[in-house]
Every structure is written in C-alpha cells, then in structure tokens.
SEKOLBA-149741 format. One record per residue (C-alpha): residue in one letter; x, y, z. Coordinates in steps of 0.25 Angstrom, whole numbers, padded with zeros to 4 digits, always signed. Each point is the difference from the previous one (the first is absolute). Example, Ala and Ser with C-alpha at 12.3 -4.5 7.8 and 13.67 -1.06 7.14 Angstrom:
BEGIN
a+0049-0018+0031/s+0006+0014-0002/
***
This chain:
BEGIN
x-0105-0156-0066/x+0016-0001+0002/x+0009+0008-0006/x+0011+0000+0009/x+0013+0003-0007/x+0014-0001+0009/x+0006+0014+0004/x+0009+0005-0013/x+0012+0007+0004/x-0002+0015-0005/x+0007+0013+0002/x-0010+0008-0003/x-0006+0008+0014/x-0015+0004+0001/x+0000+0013+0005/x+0008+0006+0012/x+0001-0012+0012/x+0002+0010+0010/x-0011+0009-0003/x-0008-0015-0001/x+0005-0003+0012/x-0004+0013+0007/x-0013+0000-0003/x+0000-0016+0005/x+0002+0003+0013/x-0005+0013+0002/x-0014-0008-0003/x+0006-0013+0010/x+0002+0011+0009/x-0014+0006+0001/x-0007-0014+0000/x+0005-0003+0014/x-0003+0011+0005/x-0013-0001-0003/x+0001-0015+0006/x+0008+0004+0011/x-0013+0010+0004/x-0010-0011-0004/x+0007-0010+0010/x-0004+0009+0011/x-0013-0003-0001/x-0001-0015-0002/x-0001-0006+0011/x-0010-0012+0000/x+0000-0011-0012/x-0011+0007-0005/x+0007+0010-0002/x+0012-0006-0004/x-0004-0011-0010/x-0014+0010-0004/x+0004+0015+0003/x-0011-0001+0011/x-0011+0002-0010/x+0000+0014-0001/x+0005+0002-0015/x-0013+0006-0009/x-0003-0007-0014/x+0007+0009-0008/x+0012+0000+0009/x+0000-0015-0003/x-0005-0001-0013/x+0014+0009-0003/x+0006-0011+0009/x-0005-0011-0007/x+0005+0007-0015/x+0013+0002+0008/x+0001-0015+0004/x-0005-0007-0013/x+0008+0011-0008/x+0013-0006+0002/x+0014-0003-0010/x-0008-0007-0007/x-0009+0007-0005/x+0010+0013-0003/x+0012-0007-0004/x-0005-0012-0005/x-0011+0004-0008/x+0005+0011-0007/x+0012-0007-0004/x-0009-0013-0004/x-0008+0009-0008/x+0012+0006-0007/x+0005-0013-0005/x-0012-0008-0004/x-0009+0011-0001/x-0015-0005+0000/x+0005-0014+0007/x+0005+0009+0011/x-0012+0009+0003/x-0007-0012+0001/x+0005+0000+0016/x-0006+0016+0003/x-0014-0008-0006/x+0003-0011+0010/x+0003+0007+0012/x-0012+0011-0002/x-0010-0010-0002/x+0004-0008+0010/x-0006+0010+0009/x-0013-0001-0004/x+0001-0014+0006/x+0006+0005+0012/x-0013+0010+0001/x-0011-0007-0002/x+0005-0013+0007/x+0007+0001+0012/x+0004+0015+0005/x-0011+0003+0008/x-0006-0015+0004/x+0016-0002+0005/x-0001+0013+0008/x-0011-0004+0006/x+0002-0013+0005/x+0017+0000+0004/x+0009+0009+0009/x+0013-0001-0004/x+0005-0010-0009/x-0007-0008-0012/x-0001-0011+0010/x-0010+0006+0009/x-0008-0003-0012/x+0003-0013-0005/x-0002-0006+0014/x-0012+0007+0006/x-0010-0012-0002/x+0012-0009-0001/x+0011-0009+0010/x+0009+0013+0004/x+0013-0008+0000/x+0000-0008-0013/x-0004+0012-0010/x+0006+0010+0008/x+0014-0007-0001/x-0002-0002-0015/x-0005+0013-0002/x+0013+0005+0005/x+0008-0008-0008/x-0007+0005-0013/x+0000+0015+0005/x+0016-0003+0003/x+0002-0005-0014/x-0007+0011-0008/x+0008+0010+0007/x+0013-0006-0003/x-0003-0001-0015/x-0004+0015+0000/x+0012+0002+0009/x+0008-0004-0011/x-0005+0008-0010/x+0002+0013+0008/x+0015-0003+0004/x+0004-0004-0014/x-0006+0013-0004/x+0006+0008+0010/x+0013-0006-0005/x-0001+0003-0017/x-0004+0013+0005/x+0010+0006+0010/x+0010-0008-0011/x-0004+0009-0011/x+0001+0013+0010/x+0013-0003+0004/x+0005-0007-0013/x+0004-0014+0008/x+0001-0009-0010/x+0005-0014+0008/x-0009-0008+0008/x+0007+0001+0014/x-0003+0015+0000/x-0015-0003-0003/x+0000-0010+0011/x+0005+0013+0010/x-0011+0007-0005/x-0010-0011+0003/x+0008+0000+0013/x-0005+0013+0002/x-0014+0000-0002/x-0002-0013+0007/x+0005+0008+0013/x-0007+0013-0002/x-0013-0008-0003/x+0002-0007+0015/x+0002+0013+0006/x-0012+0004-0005/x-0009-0007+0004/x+0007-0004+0012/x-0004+0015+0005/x-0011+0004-0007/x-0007-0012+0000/x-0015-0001-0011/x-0001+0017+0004/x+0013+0003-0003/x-0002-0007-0014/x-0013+0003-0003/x+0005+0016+0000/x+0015-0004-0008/x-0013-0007-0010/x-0009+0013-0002/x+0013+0008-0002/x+0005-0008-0010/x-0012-0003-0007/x-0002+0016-0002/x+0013+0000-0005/x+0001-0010-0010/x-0013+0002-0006/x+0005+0015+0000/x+0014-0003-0007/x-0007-0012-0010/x-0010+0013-0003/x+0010+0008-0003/x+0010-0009-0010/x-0014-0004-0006/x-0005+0015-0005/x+0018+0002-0002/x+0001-0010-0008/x-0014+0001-0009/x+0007+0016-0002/x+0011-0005-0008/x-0009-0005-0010/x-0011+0012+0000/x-0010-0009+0008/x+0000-0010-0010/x+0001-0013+0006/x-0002-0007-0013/x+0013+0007-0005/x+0006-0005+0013/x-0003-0014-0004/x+0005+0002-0015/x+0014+0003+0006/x+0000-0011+0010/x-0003-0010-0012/x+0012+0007-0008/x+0009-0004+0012/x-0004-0012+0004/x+0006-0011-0009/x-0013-0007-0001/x-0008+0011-0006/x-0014+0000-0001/x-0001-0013+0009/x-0001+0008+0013/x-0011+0005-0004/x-0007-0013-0001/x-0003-0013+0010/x+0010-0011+0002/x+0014+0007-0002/x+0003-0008+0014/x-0012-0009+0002/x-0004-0004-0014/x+0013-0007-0004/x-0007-0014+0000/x-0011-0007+0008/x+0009-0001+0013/x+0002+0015+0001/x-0015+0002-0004/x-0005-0009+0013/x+0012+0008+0008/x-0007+0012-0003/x-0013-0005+0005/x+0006-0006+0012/x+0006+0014+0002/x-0014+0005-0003/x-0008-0007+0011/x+0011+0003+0009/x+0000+0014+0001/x-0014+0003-0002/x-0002-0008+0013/x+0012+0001+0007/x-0004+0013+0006/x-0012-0005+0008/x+0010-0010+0007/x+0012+0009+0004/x+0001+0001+0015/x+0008+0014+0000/x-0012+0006-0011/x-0010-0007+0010/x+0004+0002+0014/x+0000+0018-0005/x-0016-0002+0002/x+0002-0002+0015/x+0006+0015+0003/x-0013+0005-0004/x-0012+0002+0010/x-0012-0005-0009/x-0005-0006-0009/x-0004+0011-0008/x+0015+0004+0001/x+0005-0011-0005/x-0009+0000-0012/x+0005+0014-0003/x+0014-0003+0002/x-0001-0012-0012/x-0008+0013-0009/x+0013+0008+0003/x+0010-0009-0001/x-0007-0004-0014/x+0000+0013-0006/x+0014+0003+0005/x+0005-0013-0006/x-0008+0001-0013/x+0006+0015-0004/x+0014-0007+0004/x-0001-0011-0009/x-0006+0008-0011/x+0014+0009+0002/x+0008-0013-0003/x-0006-0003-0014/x+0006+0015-0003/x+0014-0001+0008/x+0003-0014-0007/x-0003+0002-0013/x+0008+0015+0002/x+0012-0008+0005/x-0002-0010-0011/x+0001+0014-0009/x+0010+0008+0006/x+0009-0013+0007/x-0003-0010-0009/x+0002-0016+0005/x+0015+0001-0002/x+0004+0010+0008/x-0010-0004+0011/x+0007-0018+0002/x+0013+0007-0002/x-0003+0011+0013/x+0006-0005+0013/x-0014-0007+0005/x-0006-0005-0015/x-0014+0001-0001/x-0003+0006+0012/x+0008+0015-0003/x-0010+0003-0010/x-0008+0010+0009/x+0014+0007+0006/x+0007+0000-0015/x-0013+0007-0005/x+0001+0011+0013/x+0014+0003-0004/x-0004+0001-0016/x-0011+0010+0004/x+0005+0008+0012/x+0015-0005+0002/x+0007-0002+0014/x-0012+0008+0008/x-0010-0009-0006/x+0007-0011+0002/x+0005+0002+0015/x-0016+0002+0002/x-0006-0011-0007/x+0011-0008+0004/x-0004+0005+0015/x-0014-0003-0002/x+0001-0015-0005/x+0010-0003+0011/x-0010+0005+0010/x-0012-0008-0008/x+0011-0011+0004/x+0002+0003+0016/x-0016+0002+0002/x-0004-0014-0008/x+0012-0007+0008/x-0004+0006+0014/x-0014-0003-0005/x+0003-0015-0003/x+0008-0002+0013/x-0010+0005+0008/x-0011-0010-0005/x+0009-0010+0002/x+0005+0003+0013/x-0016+0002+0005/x-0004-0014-0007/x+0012-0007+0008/x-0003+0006+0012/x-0014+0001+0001/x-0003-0011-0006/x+0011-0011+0003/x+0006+0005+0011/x-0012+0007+0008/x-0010-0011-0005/x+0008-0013+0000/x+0014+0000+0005/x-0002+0008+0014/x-0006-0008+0011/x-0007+0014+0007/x-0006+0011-0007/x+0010+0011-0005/x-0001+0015+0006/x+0000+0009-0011/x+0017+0003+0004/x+0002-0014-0003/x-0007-0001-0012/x+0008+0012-0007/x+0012-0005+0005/x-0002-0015-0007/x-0004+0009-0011/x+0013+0008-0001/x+0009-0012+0003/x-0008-0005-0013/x+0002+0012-0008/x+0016-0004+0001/x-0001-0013-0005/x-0009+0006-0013/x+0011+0009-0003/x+0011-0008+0000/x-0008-0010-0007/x-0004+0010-0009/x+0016+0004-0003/x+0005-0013-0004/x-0013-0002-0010/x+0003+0014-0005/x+0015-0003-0002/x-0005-0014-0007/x-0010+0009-0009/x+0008+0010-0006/x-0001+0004-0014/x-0015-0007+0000/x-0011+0009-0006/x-0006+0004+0014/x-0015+0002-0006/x+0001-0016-0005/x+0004-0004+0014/x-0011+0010+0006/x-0009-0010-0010/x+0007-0013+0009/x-0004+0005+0014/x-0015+0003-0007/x-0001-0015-0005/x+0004-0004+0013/x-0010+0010+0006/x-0012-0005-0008/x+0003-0015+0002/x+0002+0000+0015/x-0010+0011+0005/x-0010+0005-0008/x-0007-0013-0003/x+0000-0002+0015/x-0005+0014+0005/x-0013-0001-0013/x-0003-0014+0006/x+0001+0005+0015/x-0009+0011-0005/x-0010-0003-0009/x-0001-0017+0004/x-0008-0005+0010/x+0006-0014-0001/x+0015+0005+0000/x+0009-0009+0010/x+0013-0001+0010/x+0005-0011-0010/x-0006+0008-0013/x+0007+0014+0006/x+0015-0011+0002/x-0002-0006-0012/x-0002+0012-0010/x+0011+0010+0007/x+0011-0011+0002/x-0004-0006-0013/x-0001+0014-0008/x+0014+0004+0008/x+0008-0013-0004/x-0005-0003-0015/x+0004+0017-0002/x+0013+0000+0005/x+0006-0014-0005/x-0005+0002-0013/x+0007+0014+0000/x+0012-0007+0006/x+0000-0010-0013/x-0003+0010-0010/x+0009+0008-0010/x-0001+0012+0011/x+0010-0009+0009/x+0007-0008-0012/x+0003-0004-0014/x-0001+0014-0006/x+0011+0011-0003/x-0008+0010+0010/x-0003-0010+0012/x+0003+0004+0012/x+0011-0014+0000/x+0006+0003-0015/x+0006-0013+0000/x-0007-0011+0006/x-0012-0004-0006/x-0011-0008+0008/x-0012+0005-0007/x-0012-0010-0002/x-0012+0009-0002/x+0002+0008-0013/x-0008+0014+0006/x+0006+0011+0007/x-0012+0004+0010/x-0008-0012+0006/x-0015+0007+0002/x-0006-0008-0011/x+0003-0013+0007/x+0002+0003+0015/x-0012+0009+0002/x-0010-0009-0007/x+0006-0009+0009/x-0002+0007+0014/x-0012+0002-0004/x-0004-0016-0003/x+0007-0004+0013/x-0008+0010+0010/x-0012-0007-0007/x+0004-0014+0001/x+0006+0002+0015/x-0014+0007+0004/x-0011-0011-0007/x+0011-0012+0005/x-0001+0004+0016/x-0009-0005+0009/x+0002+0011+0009/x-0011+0010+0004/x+0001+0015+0001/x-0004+0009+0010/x-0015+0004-0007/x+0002+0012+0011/x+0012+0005-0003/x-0003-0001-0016/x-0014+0009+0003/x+0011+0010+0007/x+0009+0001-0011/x-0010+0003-0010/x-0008+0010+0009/x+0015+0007+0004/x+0005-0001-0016/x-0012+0008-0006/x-0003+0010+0011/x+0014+0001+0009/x-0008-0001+0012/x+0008-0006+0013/x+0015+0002-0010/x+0006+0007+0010/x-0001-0012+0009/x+0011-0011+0002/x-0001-0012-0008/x+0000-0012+0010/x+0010-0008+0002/
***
C-alpha cells in the first residue's frame, strides 16, 4: 500500500514542540546511558554481535517484539487502517501470522545450528565462501529497505512534533537519527540494543494500551459506534468497512494484494535482524520461549491497532491526517494529541521515536555482523580475525549503513513507512527464507542451488521494485516525475519468491557436485537437539 502524499504547508501546530521536544531527549538521554553501561561489558564478538548469550527468553521474546515492532507497525498501520479501513488491517493480519511461520520453521532449528549471523546457517554443509558472500549481500539488502522505512518515519514524525513542513528540515531530522543510530550501536554493540529493545517494547505496548482503552471511552466501550463515526467521516462511507477499498480496484490491485500477502506472511522467517535475536539466548528451550513471548507481545499490539486506527479514522478523519506534516504516518501522534493533548503527544511521540532508534541500531547491527563476520572474517581476510578485529570491521561497517541509510531515508520521505517495511519483507522471503527451508529440511540442497536461489531471489526482488510504480509513473513514487515502470505491481513477492524458490531447485538437481554426507548428518543432529552450537562452524 502507497499512500504517500507531499508534505502540505499548514500552520496549524500539534501540541507544544518544546514540551515534545523535552520529553524527546529526556528519553535519548536515558538510552545511552544504559548503552554507555552495557558497553562495559561487551568485550568479545559474542558479546558484541550476540550479548554474550546471557539474555533469558522472556528478556528476548520483549526484545524480539521491540525489534519486529518498528514505525511501521505504529505509524504505518494505524494510519493505513484509518484511511482504507479493513484494506489496511490486512498488514496487522499479515505481520502476526507471519510469526507462526517463524515459529514452527526456523526459530529454534536456526539456533541450533548457527552462531552469529544467518550465514552460519546457510553454509554449514555448503562452500563457506560462495553462500557466505551472498548471504551477505542479501542480509545488507533487507536491512537497507527496512532502513528506509524507519528514517522516513522518524522524519514525518519529528515533522509533525515540531510543525517542519519543507523537506530540507526533515532531511535534518533524518540527519539526526542517522547519527544517533551510529552511536548507538557503535557503543553498545547487540547488548546495548537488545536493553533500548525490551524498554521500548514495554513502553509501546504500554502507550498503544493505553490510547486503545482511551479511545474505546469516548464511545462508552462500544467499538461498533466507533466504527459508525469513522464511516461518517470518511468520504468513502460504508467501503472501509469492506475488502478492496485499496486492493480491489481491478485485477492488478487484487494480484498486488496477494503479492503483498505472501510477502509479509513469509517475510518474517527470512529477516536477518528478526533472526540473528535467537543467538542471545543460551538454549534451545530459550529460544522457543522467546518466539512464545514475542508472539503474545506482538499479537495484543496488533490487536490494539485495529482499535487506534479506526479511533483516528473517527476522531481525525483521513483529511486531517494527508494534510498533518508527515501524511499518513501522523495518524498515531494526531490521535495522542486528540486524547491527551501535548503530554500525550510528547510521549507517544517519545515512544515511536525510541521504536525508531531500537529497529535502526537493531538493523545496523545485523548488518555490521553479516559484513564482518561473514565477508570480511570469512572471505576477505587472509588470517583469522581476533575478536578486537572482528568488531572493529563491524563498527567501520556500522558507518557505512548509516549513511547509506540517510540518503535512502532522505529519498523516501513522505512514503507510507509500513508499505516500504512490506518491500524489505518481499526481499527478505525471495533471498533468504527459501534458502535457510532448503538448507534445513533438504538433503539434496547445493553450493550452486544455495547461489542461485539467494542471488536470484535478491536481483529479481529489487529490480522489479526498481521498475514498478513504487520508483515511477505514479503521483506517490518516490521519482514523481520520471516514469520507468514495466511491471504493473507495487510489491514483487508473487513473482520473485516463487522464483527463489524454483532457482535453488534447479541449481541443486542441475550440479554435479557432491555434499559432505557428514556434515549433512551433523547439521541435522545439531538443528534438532542444539548439541555441539556452541562450537565454531569451520572455516
């Protein structure tokens, strides 16, 4: 779903910016310090890249809602839901089920059998330096795209605090969360995250929780009456309450829905930063915990967004929210102002901004470990890697995230940040998750099936995005004028995962190569018991 609409100059001022403002970097300033007293204790890479495995289940399961609870899901959703109604909820159903995927699949087996990185996995019984280098690349890649959709959400959101209306003022912003998210993690490394995660994931539920049983007050507990006054508002009346408002236009919008569909139900079982939390746990049993944890966190969050968009769409309406400094994504903080003025605001506002800073630092860190573990330590170096040098390549790659991250947040501005969350899924389930279910579960799974399926899953994601009406030929691309667009749907699962999926297949029954039988009875053995995952995979 894209419903990006440019900035529109208003003078109208959401609550008070200073006490916003206040509260902002009261909640920046207590975050580092808790990263500045993590940092002194992560001293290894394990510790740096998997918080030295000492973290309980439900201290990661919280982490894990923390992580997978990002902009998207409170500022995206709630303001998806409030303009297309059922069309919009459709993304809390996609991103709760897609758990249930996650669980039963690949949480624990993944445990098991890696160290650090998703890698560890993918080329146990494989050629190290082929899938290891391509496994980077499609860890990189998801990371950006998700990247993009937190900067371009801290954007519309400190815009609406402070009332910056002009996109250079946004760019600042994005500026700035670029550079807090490098100090992050550049001292508090995965332990230093994983406790900004757990805090932030208690608050957000908390606040959600709170503007859910708020909001259902104003209309005596009745949510029905609260959906009768978001259908008197919204200029499409009683469509909201029905399929298709978005997706159900035509056939091409149908089949984008799908694709949409597939994407984020198995999107969540291939994202490395999701993934890459079950190492900071000590078992296996922990890990399968932390998955039960993170899904009843998760669950009563999403069940909270049905209430808090349909009470923006009734309290706001869709007007009021596309013409607020950041659009569609203002629908959570406009309807914290409605409720409980600039207190609220400053609050919830300080909430989604630290949901922000904790997904960033969570991002950066997977892609910081996946480069250096995994290219640099793996391939690249001609000696092994101490532990000092390792963590040193990975903070040298944490800079080169973030300012990658800066520019693509500048370029995304004003996009709907839960549709470009959906992106980084599609790329997610075409260049990883057909690769880890086949490194799992297949005997005859190859070097050249593993190459195939990750660089194949990878390309055919990104350059149909690239030539789609997201980049072009629509008023809400994010290149308004140009138009370039050759393939008619705005998320590519329904082709490109099918397609990773096919290419693995083809690669592994095409190659006359012959696998290690050993090292195929070791993998399965460690993935279902976890006996010997402590122990280094071999180079």
């Amino acid at each position: 779903m894209n419903v990006a609409t440019p900035l529109l100059q208003t003078t109208a001022t959401v609550g008070n910016p200073l006490v916003n403002i206040g509260i902002f970097v009261a909640f920046v300033v207590v975050t580092l310090v808790i990263v500045i007293r993590a940092s002194k204790t992560s001293n290894s890479s394990a510790d740096y890249y998997a918080g030295g495995r000492g973290f309980s289940g439900t201290q990661n399961g919280t982490a894990i809602a923390g992580d997978y609870l990002s902009a998207a899901s409170f500022l995206g959703i709630v303001g998806a839901i409030a303009l297309y109604g059922y069309d919009g909820f459709l993304y809390s159903i996609g991103f709760l089920v897609a758990w249930l995927v996650a669980l039963l699949l690949v949480a624990e087996l993944l445990r098991n059998t890696g160290r650090f990185t998703m890698a560890d996995v993918l080329s146990f019984r494989l050629r190290q330096r082929p899938v290891r280098i391509a496994a980077a690349f499609g860890t990189m890649a998801v990371c950006l795209f998700y990247l993009l959709a937190q900067m371009a959400g801290a954007g519309g959101l400190v815009a609406l605090l402070l009332n910056i209306t002009d996109a250079a003022g946004q760019a600042l912003v994005i500026v700035v969360v670029g550079v807090l998210m490098i100090v992050y993690v550049l001292i508090g490394g995965m332990k230093g995250t994983t406790y900004v995660q757990i805090i932030k994931a208690i608050l957000l539920i908390a606040a959600a929780a709170v503007m859910t049983v708020w909001s259902l007050a104003l209309f005596g507990f009745d949510f029905n009456g609260m959906l009768g006054a978001a259908v008197d508002i919204h200029p499409k009346g009683e469509a909201i309450l029905e399929p298709g408002l978005q997706y159900g236009k035509n056939f091409t919008t149908r089949l984008d829905f799908l694709s949409l569909g597939l994407a984020l139900v198995l999107g969540t079982a291939g994202l490395p930063h999701v993934l890459m939390r079950f190492y900071t746990v000590p078992t296996a049993k922990e890990a399968r915990k932390s998955v039960v944890w993170a899904i009843v966190l998760i669950g009563a969050f999403y069940l909270f967004t049905l209430v808090l968009g349909t009470g923006a769409g009734a309290l706001i309406g869709p007007e009021r929210i596309l013409a607020a400094p950041g659009g569609v994504n203002s629908a959570a903080p406009l309807l914290a102002f409605e409720l409980g003025g600039s207190i609220l605001l400053g609050l919830v506002s300080a909430v989604a901004f630290a949901t922000i800073l904790a997904v960033v630092a969570g991002l950066a860190i997977t892609a910081a470990a996946s480069f250096a573990h995994d290219v640099y330590g793996s391939v690249i170096a001609k000696k092994p890697l101490t532990p000092q040098e390792e963590v040193r390549i990975g903070k040298i790659t944490v800079v080169v995230i973030g300012v990658l991250a800066i520019v693509g947040g500048i370029a995304a501005q004003g996009q709907n940040v839960a549709f470009l969350v959906a992106l980084a899924f599609a790329v997610a389930a075409s260049a990883n998750l057909p690769t880890i279910l086949y490194s799992l579960f297949w005997k005859g799974f190859t070097t050249r099936g593993a190459v195939w399926s990750m660089y194949g899953g990878l390309i055919s994601a990104i350059v149909l995005i690239v030539f789609s009406p997201v980049m072009s030929g629509a008023e809400t691309s994010m290149i308004p004028g140009a138009d370039f667009a050759l393939f008619p749907l705005k998320n590519p699962g329904i082709v490109s995962i099918p397609l990773a999926f096919l290419l693995g297949w083809l690669g592994s029954v095409t190659s006359k190569e012959a696998e290690d039988p050993d090292k195929q009875a070791e993998m399965e053995v460690r993935s279902l018991t976890g006996v010997g995952a402590e122990k280094p995979v071999q180079h």
